[in-house]
C-alpha positions as CSV (number, residue, x, y, z in Angstrom):
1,X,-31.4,-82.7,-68.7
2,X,-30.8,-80.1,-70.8
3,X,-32.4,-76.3,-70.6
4,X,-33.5,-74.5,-74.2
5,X,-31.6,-71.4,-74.4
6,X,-33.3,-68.3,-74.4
7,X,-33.6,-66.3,-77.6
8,X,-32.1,-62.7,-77.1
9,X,-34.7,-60.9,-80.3
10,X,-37.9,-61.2,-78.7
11,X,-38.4,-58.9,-75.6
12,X,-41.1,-56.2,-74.2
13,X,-40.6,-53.7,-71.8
14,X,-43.2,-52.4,-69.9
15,X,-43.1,-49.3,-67.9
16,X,-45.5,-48.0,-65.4
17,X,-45.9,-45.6,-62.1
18,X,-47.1,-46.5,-58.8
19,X,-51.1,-47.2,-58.6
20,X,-51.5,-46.7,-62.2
21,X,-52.4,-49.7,-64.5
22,X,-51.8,-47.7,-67.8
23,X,-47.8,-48.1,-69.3
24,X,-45.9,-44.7,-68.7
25,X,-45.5,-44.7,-72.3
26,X,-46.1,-46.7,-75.9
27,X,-42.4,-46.3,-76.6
28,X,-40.9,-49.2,-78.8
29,X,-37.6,-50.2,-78.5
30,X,-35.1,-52.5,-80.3
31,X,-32.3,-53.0,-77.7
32,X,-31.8,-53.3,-74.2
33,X,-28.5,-53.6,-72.4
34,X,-27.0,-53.0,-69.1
35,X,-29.2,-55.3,-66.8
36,X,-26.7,-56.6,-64.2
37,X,-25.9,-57.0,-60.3
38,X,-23.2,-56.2,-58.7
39,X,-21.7,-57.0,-55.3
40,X,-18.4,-55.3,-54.0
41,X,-16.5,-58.6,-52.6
42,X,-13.9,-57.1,-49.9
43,X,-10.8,-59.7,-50.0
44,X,-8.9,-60.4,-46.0
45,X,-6.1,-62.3,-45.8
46,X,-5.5,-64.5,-42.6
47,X,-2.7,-64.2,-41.0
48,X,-2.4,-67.7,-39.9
49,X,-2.6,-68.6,-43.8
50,X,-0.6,-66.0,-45.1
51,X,-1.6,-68.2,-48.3
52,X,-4.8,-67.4,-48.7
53,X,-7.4,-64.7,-49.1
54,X,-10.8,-65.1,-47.5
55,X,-13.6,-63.3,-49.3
56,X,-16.3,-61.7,-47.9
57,X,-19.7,-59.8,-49.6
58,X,-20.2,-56.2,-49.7
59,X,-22.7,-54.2,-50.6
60,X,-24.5,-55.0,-53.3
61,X,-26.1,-52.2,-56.4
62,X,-27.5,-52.4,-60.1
63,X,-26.2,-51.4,-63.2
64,X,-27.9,-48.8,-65.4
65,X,-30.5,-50.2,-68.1
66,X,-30.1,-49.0,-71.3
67,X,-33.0,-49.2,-73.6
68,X,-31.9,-48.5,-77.4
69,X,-33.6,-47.2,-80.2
70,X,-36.5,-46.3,-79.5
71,X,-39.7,-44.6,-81.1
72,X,-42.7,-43.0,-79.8
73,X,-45.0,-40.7,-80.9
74,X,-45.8,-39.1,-77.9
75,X,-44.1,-37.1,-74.9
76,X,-44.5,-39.3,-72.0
77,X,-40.7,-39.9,-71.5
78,X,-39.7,-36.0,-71.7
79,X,-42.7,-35.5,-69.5
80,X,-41.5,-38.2,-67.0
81,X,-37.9,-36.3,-66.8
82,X,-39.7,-32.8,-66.3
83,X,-41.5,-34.7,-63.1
84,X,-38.7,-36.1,-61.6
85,X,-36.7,-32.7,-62.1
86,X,-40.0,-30.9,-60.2
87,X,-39.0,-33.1,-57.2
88,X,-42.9,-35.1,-57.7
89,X,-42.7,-38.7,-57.0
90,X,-42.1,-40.3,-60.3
91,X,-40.6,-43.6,-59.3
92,X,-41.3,-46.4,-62.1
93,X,-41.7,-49.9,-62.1
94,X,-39.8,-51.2,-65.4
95,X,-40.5,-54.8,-66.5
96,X,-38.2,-56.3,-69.3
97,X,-40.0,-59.6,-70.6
98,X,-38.4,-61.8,-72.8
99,X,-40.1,-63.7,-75.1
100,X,-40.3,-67.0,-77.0
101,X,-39.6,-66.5,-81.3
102,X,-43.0,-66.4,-81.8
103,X,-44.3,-64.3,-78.8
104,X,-46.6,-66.3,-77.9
105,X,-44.7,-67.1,-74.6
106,X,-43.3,-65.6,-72.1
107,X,-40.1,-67.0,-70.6
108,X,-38.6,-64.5,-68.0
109,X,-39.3,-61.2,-66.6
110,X,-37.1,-59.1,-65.0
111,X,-38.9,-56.6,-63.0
112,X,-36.7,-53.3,-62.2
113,X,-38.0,-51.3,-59.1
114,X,-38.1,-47.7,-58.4
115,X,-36.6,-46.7,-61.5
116,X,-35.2,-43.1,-62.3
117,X,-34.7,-41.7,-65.9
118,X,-30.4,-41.3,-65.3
119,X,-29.9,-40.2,-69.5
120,X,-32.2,-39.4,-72.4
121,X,-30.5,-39.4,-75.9
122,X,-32.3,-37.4,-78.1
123,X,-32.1,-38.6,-82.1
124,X,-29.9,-37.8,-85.0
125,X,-32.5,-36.1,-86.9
126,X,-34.2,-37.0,-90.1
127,X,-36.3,-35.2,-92.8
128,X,-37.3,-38.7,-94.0
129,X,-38.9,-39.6,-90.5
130,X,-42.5,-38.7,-89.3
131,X,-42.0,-39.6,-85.1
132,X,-40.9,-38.5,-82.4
133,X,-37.8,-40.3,-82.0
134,X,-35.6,-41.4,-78.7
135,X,-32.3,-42.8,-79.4
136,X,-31.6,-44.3,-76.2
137,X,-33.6,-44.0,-72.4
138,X,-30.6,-45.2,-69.8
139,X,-32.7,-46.2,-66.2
140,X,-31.1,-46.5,-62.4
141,X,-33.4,-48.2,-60.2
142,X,-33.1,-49.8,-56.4
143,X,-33.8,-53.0,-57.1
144,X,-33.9,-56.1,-59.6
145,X,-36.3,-59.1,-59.5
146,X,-36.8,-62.2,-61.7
147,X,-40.0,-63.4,-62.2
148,X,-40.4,-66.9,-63.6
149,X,-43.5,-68.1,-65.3
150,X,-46.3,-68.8,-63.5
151,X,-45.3,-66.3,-60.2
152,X,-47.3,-63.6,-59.5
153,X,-44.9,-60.2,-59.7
154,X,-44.9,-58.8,-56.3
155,X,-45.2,-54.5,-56.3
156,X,-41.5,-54.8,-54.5
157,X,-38.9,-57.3,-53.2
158,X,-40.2,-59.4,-50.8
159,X,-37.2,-58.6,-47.8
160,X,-37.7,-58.7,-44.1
161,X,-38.9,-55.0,-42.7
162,X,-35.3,-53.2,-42.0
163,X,-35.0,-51.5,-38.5
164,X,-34.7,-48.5,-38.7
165,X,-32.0,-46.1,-36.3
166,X,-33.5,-44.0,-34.0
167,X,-32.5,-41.5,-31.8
168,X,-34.1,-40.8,-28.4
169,X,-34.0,-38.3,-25.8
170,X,-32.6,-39.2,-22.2
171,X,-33.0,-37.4,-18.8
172,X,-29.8,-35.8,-17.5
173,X,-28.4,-38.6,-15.6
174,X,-28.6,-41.2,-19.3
175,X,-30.5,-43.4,-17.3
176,X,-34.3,-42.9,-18.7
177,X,-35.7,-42.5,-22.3
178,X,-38.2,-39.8,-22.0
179,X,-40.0,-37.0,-24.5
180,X,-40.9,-39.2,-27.1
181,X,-43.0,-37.2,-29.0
182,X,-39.5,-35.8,-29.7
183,X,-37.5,-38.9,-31.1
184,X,-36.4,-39.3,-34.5
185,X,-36.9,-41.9,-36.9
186,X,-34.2,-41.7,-39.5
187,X,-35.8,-42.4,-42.7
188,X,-32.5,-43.4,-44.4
189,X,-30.0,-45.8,-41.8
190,X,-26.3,-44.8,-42.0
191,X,-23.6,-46.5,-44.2
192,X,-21.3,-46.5,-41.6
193,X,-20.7,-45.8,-37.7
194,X,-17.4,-44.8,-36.2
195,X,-16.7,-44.8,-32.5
196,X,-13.5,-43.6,-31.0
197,X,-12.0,-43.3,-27.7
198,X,-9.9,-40.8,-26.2
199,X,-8.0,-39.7,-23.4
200,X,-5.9,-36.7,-25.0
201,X,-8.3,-34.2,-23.6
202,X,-9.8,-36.4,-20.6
203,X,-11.6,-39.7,-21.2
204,X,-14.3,-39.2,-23.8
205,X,-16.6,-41.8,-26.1
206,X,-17.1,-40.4,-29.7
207,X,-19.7,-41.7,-31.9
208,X,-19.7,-39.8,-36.3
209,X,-22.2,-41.0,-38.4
210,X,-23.9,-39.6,-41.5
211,X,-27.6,-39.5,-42.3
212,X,-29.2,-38.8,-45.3
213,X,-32.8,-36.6,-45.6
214,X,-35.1,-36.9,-48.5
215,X,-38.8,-35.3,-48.9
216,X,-39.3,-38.3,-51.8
217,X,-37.6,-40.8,-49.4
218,X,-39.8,-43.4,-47.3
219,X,-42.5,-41.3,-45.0
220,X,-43.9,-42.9,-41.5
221,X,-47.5,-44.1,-42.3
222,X,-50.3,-42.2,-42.5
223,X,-48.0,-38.9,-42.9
224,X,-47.5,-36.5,-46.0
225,X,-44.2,-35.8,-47.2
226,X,-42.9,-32.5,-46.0
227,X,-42.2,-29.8,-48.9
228,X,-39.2,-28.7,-47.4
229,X,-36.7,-31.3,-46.3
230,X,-35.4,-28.6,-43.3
231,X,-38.6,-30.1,-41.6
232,X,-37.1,-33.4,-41.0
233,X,-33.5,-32.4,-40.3
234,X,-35.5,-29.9,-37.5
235,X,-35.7,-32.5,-35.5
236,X,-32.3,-33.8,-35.4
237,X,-31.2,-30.3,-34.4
238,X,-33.6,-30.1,-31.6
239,X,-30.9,-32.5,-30.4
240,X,-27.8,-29.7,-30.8
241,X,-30.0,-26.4,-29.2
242,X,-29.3,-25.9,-25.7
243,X,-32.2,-25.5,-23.5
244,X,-33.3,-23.4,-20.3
245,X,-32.4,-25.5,-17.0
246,X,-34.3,-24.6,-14.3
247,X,-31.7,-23.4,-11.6
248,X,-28.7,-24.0,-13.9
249,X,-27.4,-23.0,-17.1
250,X,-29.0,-24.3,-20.7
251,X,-27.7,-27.8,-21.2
252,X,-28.2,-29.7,-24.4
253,X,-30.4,-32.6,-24.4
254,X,-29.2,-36.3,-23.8
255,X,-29.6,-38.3,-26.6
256,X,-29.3,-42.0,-27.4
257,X,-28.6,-43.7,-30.8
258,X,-30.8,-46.8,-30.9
259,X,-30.1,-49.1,-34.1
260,X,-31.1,-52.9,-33.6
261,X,-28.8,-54.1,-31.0
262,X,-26.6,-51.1,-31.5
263,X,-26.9,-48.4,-28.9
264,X,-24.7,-45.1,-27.8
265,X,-25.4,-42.2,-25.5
266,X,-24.1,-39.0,-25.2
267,X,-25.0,-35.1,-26.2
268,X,-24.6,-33.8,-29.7
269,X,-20.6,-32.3,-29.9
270,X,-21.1,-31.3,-33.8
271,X,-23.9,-31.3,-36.3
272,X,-23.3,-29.5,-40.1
273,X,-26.6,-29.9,-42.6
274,X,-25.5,-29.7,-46.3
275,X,-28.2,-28.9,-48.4
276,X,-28.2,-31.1,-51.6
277,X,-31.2,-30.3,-54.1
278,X,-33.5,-27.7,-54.6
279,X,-36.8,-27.1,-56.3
280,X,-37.5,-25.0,-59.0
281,X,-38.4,-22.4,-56.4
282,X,-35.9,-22.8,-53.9
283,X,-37.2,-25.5,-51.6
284,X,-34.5,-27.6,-50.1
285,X,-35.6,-31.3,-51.3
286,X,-32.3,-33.4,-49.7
287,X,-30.1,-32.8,-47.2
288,X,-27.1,-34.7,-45.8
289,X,-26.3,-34.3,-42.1
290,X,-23.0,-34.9,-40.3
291,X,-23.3,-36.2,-36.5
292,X,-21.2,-36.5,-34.1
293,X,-22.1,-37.4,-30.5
294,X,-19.5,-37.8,-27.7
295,X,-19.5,-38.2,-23.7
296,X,-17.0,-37.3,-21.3
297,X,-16.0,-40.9,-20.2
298,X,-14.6,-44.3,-21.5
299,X,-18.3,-45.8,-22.3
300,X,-18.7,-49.4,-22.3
301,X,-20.3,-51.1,-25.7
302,X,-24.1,-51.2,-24.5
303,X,-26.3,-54.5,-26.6
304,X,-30.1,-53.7,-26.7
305,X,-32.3,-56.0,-28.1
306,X,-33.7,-55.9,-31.6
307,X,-37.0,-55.5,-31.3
308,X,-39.4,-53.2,-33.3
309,X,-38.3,-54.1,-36.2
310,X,-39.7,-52.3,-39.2
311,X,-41.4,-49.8,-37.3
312,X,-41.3,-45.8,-37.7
């Protein structure tokens, strides 16, 4: 059985914003390049086959769309760049349909999600021309979907909810999880976690990890987003600030890294905040924050169960 090629003339593109049915703009364009996936593909070789190479997935990412010579005789594009540069949420949904010859058909639509204007190319000007013209829009989005005809596009990827890491406060002695109205639900889960062990200075368990705060980054339900991003990372400090011990001297909290199965106690040894984006009037909108949590023994690897998935 044999499949009819798709023609590569006849597409659409369709751009819109969140809860709005109206296209983000009536821009026309005449090329479209760049839609691709990508997965990093890590290579190990065994050594009991020194032959051969095993290969194993990475992460996975998108390459830029590039939509080419286009012309619009309006400002919605430049007005969708000022947005995103006033830190409003201005995350588009971009739908490139392709067509049959006579589009009348469609055959496939790939659906781009939370797309972010990444280059504008202005035109090489012309006294003959009467429009507003964009040589090129280039988009970077999270996510790419295909859409075959007949199924109904879904507003984003249909994935199982992603737990999110935690981290908790524990009573002195790490044995109870208390204070919750003070844990911390990271809104972005770290790349990576690095544990170490030590006994240069005394046994001691060492735990880095990296998290990343954004006030246009996924918000608990029912919550606004803060306008300062200094109001999530507040929290995590809590963690670092010693506190008044009745009968003793300020001690820093005990804290527990829940992630999944994943779990690590200890107190907060080093925490550095580096503020990443500003408004236009000096609100920090991103910040990326450094962690590093140790105890003063040789702690054994501690399984929770995965439950709560999704929530925070």
């Amino acid at each position: 059985m044999s499949a009819e090629p798709f023609t590569a003339f006849a597409f659409a593109v369709e751009l819109r914003l969140p809860g709005s049915d109206q296209p983000l703009c009536e821009a026309a364009f005449s090329a479209c390049d760049g839609l691709e996936l990508r997965r990093e593909i890590l290579r190990a070789r065994d050594g009991a086959d020194p032959t051969g190479v095993r290969l194993l997935p990475g992460a996975e990412s998108f390459g830029n769309v590039t939509l080419r010579r286009g012309m619009t005789s309006s400002f919605d594009l430049w007005d969708w760049w000022e947005r995103v540069r006033r830190g409003q949420a201005a995350r588009a949904t971009c739908d490139i349909v392709v067509l049959s010859p006579d589009l009348a058909q469609e055959r496939v639509r790939f659906r781009l999600y939370r797309c972010l204007p990444a280059k504008i190319t202005g035109p090489a000007l012309n006294a003959a021309g009467n429009d507003i013209a964009i040589e090129s829009l280039e988009l970077a989005c999270e996510g790419v979907d295909v859409v075959r005809p007949g199924d109904k596009p879904s507003a984003a990827p249909a994935e199982e909810p992603v737990a999110k890491a935690q981290l908790r406060e524990l009573d002195a002695s790490f044995e109870r999880e208390i204070n919750r109205p003070r844990w911390v639900t990271v809104p972005i889960n770290p790349h990576e976690l690095r544990t170490s062990f030590s006994h240069e200075l005394g046994p001691t368990t060492r735990l880095d990890l990296r998290l990343t705060f954004d006030v246009d980054g996924p918000s608990p339900r029912g919550r606004r987003a803060p306008d300062d991003v200094r109001r999530l990372t507040q929290r995590v400090a809590y963690f670092a600030t010693p506190r008044a011990v009745r009968g003793g001297a300020p001690a820093r909290p005990a804290v527990r890294l829940a992630w999944g199965t994943f779990q690590f106690d200890g107190h907060v040894e080093a925490l550095e905040e580096t503020l990443e984006a500003f408004s236009p009037d000096g609100r920090p909108l991103r910040a990326t924050l450094a962690l590093s949590l140790a105890r003063a023994q040789i702690a054994s690897y501690a399984f929770a169960s995965a439950v709560a998935r999704g929530r925070g």
